[in-house]
C-alpha positions in Angstrom: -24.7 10.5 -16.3 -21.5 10.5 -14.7 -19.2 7.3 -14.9 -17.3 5.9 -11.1 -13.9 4.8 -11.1 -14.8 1.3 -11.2 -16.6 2.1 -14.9 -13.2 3.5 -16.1 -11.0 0.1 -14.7 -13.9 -2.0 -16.7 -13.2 -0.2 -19.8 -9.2 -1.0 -20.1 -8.6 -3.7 -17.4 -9.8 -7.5 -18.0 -12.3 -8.4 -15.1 -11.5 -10.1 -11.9 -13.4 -13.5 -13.2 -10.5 -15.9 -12.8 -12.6 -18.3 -15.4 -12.1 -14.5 -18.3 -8.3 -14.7 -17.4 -6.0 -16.4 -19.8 -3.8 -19.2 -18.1 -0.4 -17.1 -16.8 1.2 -20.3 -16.5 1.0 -20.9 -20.3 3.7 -19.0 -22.7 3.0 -16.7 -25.0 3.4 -17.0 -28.3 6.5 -15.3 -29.6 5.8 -12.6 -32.6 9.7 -12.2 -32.9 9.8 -14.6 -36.2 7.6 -12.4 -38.0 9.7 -9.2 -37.3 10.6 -7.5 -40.8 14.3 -5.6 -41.2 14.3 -3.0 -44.0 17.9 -2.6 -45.3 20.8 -1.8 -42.9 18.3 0.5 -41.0 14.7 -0.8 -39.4 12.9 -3.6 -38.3 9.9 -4.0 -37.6 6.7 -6.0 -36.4 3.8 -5.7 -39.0 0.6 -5.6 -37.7 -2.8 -5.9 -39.3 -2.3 -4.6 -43.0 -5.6 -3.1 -44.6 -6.3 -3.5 -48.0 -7.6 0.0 -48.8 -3.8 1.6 -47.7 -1.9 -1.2 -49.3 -0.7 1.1 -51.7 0.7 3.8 -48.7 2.2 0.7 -46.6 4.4 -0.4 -49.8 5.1 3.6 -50.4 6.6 3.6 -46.8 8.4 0.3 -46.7 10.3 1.4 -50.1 11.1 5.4 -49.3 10.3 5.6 -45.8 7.6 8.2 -46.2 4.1 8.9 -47.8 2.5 11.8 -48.8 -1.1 11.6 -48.0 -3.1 15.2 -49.8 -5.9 16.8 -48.5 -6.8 14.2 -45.9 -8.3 16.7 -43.7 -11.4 19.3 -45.1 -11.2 22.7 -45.3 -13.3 23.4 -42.5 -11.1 21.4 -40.5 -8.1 23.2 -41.5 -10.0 26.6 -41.2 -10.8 26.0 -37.7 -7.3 24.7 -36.6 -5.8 28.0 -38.1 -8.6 30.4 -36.3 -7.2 28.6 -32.7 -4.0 28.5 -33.7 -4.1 32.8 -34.3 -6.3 32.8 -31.2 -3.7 30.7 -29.1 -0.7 32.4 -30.5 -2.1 36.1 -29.5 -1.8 34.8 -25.8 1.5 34.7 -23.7 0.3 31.8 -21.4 0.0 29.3 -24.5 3.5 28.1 -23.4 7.3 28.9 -23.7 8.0 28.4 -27.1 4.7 30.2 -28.8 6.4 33.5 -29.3 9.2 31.5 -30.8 12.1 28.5 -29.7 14.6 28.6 -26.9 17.4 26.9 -29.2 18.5 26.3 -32.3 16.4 22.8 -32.7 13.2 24.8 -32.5 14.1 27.3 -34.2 14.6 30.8 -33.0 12.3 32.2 -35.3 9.9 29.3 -34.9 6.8 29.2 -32.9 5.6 26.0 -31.3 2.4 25.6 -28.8 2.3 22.3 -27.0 -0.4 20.5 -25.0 -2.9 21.1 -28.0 -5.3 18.5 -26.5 -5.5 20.6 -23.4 -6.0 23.8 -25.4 -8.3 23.6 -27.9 -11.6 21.0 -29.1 -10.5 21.7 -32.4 -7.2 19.8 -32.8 -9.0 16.7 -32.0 -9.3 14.8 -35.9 -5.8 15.4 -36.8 -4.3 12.5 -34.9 -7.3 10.3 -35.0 -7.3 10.3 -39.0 -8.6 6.5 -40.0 -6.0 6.1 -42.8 -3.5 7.6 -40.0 -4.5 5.0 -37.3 -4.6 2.0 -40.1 -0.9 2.8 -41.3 -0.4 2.8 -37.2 -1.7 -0.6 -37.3 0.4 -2.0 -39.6 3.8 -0.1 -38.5 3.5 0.1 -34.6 2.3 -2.6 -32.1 -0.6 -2.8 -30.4 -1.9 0.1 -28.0 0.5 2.3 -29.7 0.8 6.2 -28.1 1.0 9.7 -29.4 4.3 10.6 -28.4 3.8 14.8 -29.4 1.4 16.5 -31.0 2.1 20.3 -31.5 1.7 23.5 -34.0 5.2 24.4 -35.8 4.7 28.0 -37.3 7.8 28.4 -39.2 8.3 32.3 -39.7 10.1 34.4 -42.6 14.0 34.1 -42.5 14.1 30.7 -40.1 17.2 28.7 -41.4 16.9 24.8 -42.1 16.7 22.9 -38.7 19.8 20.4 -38.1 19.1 17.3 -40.0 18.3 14.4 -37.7 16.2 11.5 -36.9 13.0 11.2 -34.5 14.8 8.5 -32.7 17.9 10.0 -33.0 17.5 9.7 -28.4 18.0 5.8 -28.8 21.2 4.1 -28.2 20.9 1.8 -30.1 23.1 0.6 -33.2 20.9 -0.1 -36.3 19.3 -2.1 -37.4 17.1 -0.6 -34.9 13.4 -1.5 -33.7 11.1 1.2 -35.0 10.4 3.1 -32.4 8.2 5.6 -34.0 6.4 7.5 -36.3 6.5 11.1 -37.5 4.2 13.3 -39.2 3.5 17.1 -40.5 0.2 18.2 -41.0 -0.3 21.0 -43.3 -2.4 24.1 -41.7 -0.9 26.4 -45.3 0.8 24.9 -48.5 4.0 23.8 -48.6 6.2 25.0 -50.7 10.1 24.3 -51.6 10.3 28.4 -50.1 8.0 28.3 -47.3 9.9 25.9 -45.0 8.5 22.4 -46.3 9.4 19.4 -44.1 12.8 18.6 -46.2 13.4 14.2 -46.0 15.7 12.0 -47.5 13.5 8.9 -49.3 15.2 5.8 -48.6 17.2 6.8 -45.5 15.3 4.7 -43.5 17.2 1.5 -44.7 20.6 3.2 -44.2 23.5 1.7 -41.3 25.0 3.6 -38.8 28.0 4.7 -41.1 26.3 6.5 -43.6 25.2 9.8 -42.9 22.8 12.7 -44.9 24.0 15.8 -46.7 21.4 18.9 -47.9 21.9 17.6 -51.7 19.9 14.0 -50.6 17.2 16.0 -49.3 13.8 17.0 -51.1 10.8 19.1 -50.0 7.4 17.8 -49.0 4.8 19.5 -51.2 1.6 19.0 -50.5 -1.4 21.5 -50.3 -2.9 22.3 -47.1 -5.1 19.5 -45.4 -2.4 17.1 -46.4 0.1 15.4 -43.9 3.5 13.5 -44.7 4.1 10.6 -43.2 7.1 9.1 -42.0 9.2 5.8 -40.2 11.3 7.8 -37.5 14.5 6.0 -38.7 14.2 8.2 -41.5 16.7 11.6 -41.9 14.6 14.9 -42.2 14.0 18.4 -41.3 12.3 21.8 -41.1 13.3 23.5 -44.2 14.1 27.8 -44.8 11.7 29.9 -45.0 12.7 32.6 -47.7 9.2 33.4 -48.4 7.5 36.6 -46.6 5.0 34.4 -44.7 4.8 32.1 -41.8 4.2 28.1 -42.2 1.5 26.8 -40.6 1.5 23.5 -39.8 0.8 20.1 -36.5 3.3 17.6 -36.1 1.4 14.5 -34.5 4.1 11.7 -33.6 3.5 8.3 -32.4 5.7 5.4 -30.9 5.4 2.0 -29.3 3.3 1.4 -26.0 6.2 0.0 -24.3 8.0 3.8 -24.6 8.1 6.7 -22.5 6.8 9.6 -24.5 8.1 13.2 -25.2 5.2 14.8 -23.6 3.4 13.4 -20.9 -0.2 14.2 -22.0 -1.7 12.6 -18.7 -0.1 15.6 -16.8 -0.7 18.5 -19.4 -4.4 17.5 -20.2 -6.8 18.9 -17.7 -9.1 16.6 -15.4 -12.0 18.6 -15.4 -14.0 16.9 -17.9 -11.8 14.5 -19.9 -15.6 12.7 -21.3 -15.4 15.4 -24.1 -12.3 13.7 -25.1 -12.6 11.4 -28.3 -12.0 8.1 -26.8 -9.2 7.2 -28.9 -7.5 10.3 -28.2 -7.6 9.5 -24.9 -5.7 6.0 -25.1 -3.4 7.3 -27.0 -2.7 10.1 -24.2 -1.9 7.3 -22.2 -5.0 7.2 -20.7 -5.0 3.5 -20.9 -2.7 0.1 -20.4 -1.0 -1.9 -22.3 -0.8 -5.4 -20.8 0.8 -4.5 -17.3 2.5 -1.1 -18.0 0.9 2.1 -17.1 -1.2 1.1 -14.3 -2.3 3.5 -11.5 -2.7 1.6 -7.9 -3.1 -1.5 -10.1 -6.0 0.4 -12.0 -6.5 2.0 -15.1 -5.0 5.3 -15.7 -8.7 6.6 -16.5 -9.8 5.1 -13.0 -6.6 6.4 -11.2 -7.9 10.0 -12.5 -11.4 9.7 -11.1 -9.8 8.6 -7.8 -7.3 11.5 -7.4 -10.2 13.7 -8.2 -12.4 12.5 -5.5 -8.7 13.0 -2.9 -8.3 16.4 -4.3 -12.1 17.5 -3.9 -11.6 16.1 -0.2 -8.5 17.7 0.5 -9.9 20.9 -0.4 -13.1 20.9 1.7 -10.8 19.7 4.4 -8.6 22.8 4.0 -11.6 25.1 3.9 -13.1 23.4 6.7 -9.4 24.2 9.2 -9.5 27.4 7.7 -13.5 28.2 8.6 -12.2 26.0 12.2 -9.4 29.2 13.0 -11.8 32.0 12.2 -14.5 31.2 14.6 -11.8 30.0 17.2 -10.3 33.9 16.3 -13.9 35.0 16.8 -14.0 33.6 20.0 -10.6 34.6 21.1 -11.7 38.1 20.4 -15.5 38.0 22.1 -13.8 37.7 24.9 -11.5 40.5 25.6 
């Protein structure tokens, strides 16, 4: 059965019973005490910390990273890889799948964007429940994917420029975490193949100190596996010297208060986003957080359903002028 607007606003949008509000007049209870600072570099909010990952969360905290193997199944990564080949043998997958445009994707590098939008078969990688719980505890509330798409590093790409995901912010660190990175392996990775290359502990670094190629080490993991990482933390694509491509998703995350790299409620197609996991959805942006990311003062999922509706009406109305000027042609013509 189809859902109306007004079923999408109740899903994300408290209800207009003034006695369900909570008192605006009343403060809110600042969070900013709690806020953790990990060495010269991060700081952070900590959010609800699950007892079956306590073991990843203290990994991260101390080197910035965590290795998590074969997370995903082989069927999983078996069916990624299948639409990956399938996506890659097309031109119209996007402007960097037959390789990058610079030097930061990598000119011998393929990348396909808007995965959601593309293919049913990407949807588990950035859903993973140890994934979202190490979220939980690192980002805030209503949290967003930032970027999700495939890096295929081919044979003979050089190491990428070393650099941090929030390397865009101005701001001195300590910084906020904005973010979170991480690589999914579609093949192995290997210390030939192009293995994400980090440096453990550069997460807790100041502003004057700054990474060389020795600090670095490979992430080797098997396929299924992802690496996990704080964005304050120095990495990057590694060579390739083997005579294969590496597979592999990068799914990034940040806080709900930032604008995101790739605005997924543009790229993802309207036609039926039910299909849609509903988590993936939210973090889309397909949902608010507090005030920001309203539509009309509705939720983005309602502001969808309405623009439908205005597009399907704008469309009969064109067909209807155009029908309008062929019978008046018709009649113009009957009568000479």
């Amino acid at each position: 059965m189809s859902r109306t607007a007004r079923d999408y606003s109740a899903d994300y949008l408290l209800q207009s019973n003034p006695e369900q509000q909570p008192d605006p007049y009343l403060p809110r209870p600042s969070s900013i005490h709690d806020r953790v600072q990990l060495g010269q570099g991060t700081a952070f909010l900590p959010g609800p910390k699950d007892a079956s990952i306590s073991h990843l969360i203290s990994h991260v905290l101390e080197h910035g990273y965590a290795i998590l193997p074969s997370i995903f199944t082989s069927k999983q990564i078996s069916l990624a890889n299948a639409e990956l080949a399938r996506l890659s043998a097309q031109h119209s997958s996007g402007p960097a799948s037959q390789g990058g445009r610079n030097p930061f994707e990598g000119f011998n590098t393929k990348r396909i964007y808007a995965l959601c939008d593309k293919s049913r078969a990407f949807d588990p990688f950035p859903i993973h429940e140890t994934v979202l719980k190490l979220n939980d505890y690192f980002l805030q509330k209503a949290y967003l994917m930032t970027s999700y798409h495939t890096v295929v590093i081919g044979p003979g790409e050089r190491e990428q420029e070393m650099h941090t995901d929030d390397g865009l912010v101005g701001l001195p660190r300590p910084r906020p975490l904005m973010g979170i990175g991480t690589m999914v392996a579609l093949d192995d990775f290997t210390s030939t193949n192009g293995a994400t290359s980090l440096i453990p502990g550069s997460h807790l670094w100041d502003d004057t100190r700054r990474p060389t190629r020795e600090e670095m080490i490979p992430a080797i993991m098997p396929a299924g596996s992802m690496v996990y990482f704080l964005n304050t933390l120095w990495h990057s694509g590694g060579a390739n010297t083997s005579d294969k491509p590496r597979r592999s998703l990068t799914v990034q995350y940040c806080q709900p208060w930032l604008r995101t790299y790739e605005n997924f409620t543009v790229a993802q197609g309207w036609e039926n986003l039910d299909v849609v996991p509903k988590k993936l959805l939210q973090l889309m942006g397909f949902s608010t957080h507090e005030f920001m990311g309203y539509v009309d003062g509705r939720s983005p999922r309602a502001g969808v359903e309405m623009r439908k509706r205005r597009l399907v009406e704008w469309a009969l109305g064109e067909r209807d002028k155009g029908k309008g000027k062929e019978d008046k042609e018709g009649e113009a013509k009957s009568k000479i």
